[in-house]
N, CA, C and O of each residue as an XYZ file, in Angstrom:
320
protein
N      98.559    172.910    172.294
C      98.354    171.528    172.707
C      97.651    171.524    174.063
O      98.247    172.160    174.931
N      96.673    171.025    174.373
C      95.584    170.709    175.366
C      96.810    169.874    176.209
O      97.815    169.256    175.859
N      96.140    170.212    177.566
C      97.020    169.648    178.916
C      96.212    167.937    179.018
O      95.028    167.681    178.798
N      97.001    167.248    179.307
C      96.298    165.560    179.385
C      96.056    165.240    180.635
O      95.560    164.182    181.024
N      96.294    165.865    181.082
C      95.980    165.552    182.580
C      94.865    166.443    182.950
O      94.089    166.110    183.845
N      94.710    167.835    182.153
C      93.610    168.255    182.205
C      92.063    167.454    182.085
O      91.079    167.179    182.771
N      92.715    167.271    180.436
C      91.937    166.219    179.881
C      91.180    165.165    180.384
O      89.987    164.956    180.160
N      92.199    164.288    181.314
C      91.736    163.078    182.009
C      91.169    163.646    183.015
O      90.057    163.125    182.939
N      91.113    164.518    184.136
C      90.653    165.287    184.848
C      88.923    165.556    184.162
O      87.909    165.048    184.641
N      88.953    166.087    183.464
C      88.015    166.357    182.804
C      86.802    164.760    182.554
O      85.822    164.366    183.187
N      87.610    164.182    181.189
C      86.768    162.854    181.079
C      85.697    162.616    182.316
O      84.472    162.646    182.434
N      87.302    162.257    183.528
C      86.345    161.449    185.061
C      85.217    162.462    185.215
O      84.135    162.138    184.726
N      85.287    163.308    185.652
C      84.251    164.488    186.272
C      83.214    164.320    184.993
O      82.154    164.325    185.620
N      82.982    164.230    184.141
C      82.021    164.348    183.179
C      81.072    162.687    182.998
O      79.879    162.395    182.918
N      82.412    161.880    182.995
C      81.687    160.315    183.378
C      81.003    160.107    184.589
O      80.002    159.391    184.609
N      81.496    160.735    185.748
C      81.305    159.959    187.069
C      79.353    160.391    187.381
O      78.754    160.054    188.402
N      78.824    161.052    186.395
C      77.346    161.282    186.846
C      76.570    160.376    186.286
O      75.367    160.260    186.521
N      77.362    159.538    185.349
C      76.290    158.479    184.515
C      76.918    156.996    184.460
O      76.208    155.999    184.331
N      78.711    156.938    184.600
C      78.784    155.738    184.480
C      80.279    155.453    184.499
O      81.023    156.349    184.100
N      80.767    154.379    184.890
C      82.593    154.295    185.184
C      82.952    153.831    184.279
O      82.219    153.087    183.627
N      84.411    154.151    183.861
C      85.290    154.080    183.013
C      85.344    152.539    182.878
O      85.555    151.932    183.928
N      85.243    152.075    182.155
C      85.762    150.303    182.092
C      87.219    149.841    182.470
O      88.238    150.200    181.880
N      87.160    149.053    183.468
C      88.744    148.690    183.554
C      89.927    148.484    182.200
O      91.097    148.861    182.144
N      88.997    147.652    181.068
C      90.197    148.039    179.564
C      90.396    148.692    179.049
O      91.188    148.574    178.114
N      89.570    150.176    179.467
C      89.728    151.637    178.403
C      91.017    152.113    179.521
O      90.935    151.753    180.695
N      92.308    153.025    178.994
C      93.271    153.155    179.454
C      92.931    154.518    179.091
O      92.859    155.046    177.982
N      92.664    155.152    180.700
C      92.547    156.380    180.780
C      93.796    157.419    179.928
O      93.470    158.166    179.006
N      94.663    157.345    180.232
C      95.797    157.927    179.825
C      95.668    157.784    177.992
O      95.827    158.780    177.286
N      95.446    156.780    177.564
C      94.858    156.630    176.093
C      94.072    156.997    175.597
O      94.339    157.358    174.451
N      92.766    157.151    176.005
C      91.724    157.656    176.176
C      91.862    159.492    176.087
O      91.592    160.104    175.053
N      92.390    160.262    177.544
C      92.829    161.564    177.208
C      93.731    162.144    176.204
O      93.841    163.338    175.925
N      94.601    160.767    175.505
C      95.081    161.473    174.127
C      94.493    161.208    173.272
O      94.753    161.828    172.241
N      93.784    160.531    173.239
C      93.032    160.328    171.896
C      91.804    161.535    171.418
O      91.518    162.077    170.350
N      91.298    161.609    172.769
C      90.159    162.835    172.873
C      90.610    164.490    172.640
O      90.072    165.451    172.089
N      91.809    164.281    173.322
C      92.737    165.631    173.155
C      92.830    165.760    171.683
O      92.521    166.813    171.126
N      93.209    164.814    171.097
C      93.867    165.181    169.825
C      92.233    165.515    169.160
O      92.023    166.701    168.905
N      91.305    164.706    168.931
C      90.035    164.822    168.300
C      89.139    166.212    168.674
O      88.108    166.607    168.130
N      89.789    166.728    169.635
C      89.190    168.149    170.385
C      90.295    169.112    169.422
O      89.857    170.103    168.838
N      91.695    168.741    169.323
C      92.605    169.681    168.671
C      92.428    170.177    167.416
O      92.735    171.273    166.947
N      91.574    168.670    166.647
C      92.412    168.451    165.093
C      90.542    169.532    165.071
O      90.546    170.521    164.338
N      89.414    169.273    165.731
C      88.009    170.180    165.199
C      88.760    171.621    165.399
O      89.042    172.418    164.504
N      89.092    171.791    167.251
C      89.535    173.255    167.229
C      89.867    174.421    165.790
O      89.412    175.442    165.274
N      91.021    173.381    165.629
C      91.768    173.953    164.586
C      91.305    174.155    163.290
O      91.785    174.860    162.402
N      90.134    173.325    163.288
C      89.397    173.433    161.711
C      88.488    174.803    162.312
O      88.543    175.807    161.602
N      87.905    174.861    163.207
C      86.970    175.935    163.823
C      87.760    176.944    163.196
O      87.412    177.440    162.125
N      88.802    177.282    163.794
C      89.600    178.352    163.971
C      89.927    178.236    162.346
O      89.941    179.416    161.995
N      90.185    177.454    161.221
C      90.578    177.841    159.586
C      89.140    178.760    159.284
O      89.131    179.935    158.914
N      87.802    177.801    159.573
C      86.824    178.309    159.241
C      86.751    179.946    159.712
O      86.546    180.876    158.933
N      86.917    180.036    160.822
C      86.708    181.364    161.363
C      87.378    182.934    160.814
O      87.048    184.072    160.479
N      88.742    181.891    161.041
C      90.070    182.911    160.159
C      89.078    183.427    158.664
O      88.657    184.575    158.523
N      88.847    182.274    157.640
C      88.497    182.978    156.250
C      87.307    183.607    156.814
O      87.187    184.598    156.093
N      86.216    183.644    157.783
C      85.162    184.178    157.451
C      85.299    185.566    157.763
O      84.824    186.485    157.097
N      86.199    185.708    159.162
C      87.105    187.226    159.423
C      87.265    187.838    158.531
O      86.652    188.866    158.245
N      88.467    187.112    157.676
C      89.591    188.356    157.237
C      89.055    188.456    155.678
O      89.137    189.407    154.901
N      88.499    187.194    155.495
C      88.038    186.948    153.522
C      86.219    187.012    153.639
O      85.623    186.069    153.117
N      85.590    187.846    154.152
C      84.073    187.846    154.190
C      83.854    187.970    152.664
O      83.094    187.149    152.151
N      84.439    188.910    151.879
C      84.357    189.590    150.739
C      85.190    188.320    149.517
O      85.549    188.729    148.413
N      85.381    186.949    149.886
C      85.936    186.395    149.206
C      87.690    186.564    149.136
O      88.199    187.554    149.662
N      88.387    185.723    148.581
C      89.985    185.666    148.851
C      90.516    187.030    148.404
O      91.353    187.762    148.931
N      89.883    187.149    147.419
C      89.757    188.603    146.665
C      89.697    189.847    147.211
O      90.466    190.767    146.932
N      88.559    189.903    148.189
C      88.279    191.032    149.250
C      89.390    191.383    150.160
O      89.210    192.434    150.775
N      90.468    190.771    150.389
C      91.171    190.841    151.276
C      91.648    192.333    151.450
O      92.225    192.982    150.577
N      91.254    192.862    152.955
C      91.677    194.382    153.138
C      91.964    194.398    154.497
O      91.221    194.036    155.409
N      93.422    194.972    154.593
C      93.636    195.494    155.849
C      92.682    196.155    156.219
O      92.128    195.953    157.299
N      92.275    197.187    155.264
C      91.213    198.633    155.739
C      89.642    197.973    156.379
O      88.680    198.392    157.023
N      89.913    197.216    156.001
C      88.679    196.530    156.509
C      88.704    195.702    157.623
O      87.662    195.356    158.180
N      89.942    195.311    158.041
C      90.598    195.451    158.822
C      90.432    196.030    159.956
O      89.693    195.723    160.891
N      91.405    197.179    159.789
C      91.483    198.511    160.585
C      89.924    198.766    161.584
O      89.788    198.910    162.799
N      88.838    198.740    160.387
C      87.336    198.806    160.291
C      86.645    198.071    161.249
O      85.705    198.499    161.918
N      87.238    196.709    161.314
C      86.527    195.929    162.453
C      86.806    195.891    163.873
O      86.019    195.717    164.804
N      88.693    196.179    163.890
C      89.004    196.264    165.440
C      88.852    197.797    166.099
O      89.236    197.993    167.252
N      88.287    198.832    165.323
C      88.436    200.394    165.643
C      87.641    200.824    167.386
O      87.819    201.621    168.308
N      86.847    199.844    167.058
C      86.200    200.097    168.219
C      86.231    198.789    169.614
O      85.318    198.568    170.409
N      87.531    198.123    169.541
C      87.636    197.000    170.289
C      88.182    197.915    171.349
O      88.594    199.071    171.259
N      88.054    196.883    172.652
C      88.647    197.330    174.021
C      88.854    195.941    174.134
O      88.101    195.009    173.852
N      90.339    195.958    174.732
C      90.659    194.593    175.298
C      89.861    194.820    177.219
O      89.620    195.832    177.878
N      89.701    193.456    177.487
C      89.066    193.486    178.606
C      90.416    193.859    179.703
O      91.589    193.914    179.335
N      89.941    194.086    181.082
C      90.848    194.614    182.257
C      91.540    193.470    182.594
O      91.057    192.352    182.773
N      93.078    193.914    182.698
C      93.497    192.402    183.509
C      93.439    193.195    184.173
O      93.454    194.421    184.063
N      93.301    191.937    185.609
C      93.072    191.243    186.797
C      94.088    190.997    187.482
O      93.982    190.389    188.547
C-alpha cells in the first residue's frame, strides 16, 4: 500500500509547475483515489510480469530449472 501522504506530497510538487489544486478537489481524496489507481495498474504490471517470467514457455512450460537458469548469474546489489 502506497504512503498518502507521500502521495499528496507528490500530487503538489508535480502540480505546482503548471497549475493549483482547486479549492473543491479535496486533496486528501484526491491522494486516495490516485493511490489506489497507481495500486490497482501496479499490480496488473506485476500479474503481467510474473506470467511472462516464470510461464515464457506457456502455463505448460513451467520449470524451476529454468528457473534455476535465469537467477544463476544474479548478484544482489551492495547494501549501503
Amino acid at each position: 500500500m502506497l504512503n498518502r501522504e507521500v502521495i499528496k506530497d507528490f500530487l503538489i510538487a508535480e502540480f505546482e509547475d503548471f497549475t493549483e489544486i482547486p479549492d473543491d478537489i479535496n486533496l486528501d481524496i484526491l491522494a486516495g483515489d490516485f493511490a489506489d489507481y497507481v495500486e490497482s495498474d501496479y499490480y496488473e504490471w506485476l500479474r503481467d510480469n510474473f506470467k511472462s517470467y516464470f510461464f515464457s514457455n506457456g502455463v505448460d512450460g513451467f520449470s524451476w530449472d529454468d528457473v534455476r537458469e535465469r537467477i544463476k548469474d544474479f548478484k544482489p546489489p551492495p547494501r549501503v
